[in-house]
Kinemage of the C-alpha trace (Angstrom):
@kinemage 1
@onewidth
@group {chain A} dominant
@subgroup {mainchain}
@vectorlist {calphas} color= white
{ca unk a 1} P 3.616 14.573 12.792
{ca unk a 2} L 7.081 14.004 11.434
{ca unk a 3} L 6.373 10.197 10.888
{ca unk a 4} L 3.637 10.831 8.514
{ca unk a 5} L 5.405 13.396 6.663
{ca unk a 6} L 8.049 10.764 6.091
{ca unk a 7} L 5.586 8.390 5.154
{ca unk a 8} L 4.051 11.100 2.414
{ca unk a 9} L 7.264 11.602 1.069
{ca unk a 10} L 8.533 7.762 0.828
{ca unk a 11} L 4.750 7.244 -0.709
{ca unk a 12} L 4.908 9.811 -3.479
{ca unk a 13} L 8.370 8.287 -4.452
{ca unk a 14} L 6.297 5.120 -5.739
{ca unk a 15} L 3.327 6.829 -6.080
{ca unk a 16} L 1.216 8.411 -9.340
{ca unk a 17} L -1.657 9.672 -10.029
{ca unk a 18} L -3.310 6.299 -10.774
{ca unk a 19} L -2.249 4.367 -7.591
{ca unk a 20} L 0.669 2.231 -6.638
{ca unk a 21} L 1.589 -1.257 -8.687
{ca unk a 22} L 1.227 -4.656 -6.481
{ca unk a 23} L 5.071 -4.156 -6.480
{ca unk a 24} L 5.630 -1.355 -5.226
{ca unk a 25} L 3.456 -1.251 -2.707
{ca unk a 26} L 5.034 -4.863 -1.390
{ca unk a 27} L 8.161 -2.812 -1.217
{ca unk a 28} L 7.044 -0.045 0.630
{ca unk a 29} L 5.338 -1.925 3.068
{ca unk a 30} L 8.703 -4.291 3.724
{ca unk a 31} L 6.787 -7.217 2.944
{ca unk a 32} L 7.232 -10.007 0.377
{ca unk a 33} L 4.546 -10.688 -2.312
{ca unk a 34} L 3.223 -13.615 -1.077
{ca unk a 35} L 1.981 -11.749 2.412
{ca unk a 36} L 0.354 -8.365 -0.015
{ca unk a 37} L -1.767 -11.097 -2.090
{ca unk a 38} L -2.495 -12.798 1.371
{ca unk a 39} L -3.870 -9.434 3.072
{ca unk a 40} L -5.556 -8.540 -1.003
{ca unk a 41} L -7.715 -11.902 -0.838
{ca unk a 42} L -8.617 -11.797 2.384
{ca unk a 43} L -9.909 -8.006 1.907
{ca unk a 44} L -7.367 -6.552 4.418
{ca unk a 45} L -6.347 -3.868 1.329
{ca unk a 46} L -8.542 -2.863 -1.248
{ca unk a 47} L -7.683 -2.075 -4.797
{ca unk a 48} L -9.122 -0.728 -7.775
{ca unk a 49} L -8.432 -1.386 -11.734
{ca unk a 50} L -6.672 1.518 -13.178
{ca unk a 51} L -5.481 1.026 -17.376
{ca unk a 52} L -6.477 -2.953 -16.825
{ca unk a 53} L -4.220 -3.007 -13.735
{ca unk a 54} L -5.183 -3.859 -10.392
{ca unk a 55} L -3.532 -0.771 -7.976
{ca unk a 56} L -3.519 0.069 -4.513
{ca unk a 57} L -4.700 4.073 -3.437
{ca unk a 58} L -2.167 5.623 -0.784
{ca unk a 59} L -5.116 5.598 1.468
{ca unk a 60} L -5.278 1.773 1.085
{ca unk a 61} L -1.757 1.387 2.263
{ca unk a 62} L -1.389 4.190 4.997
{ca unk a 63} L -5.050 2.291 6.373
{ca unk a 64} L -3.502 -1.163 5.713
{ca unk a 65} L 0.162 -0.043 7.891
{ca unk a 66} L -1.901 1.398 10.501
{ca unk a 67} L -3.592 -1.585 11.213
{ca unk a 68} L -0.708 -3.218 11.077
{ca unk a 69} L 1.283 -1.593 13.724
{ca unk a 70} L -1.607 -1.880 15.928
{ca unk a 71} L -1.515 -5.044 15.930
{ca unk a 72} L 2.053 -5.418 16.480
């Protein structure tokens, strides 16, 4: 329960109301650019326009890093 609570609070740190920029959410998932377009084309995270921006929903990501460390 701690871990996600940790997770909540690094999220809402780069988080507003409209969704998380392409950069931030590379950041807070430790990964480079390159490998969040990568897992965005291939449909791995989903994302939404917001203000003619293409954004990620923290639902997207906390989905996206559970898969993740499944895998792993």
């Amino acid at each position: 329960m701690l871990h996600n609570k940790a997770i909540r609070n690094k999220l809402r740190g780069c988080m507003n109301r409209s969704g998380t920029s392409l950069t931030e959410a590379a950041r807070f998932l430790g990964v480079d650019h390159g490998t969040l377009y990568n897992a965005l084309r291939t449909g791995q995270i989903s994302t939404t326009r917001r203000n003619g921006s293409n954004v990620i929903t923290q639902g997207a990501l906390m989905d996206y890093q559970a898969r993740m460390r499944q895998i792993l």
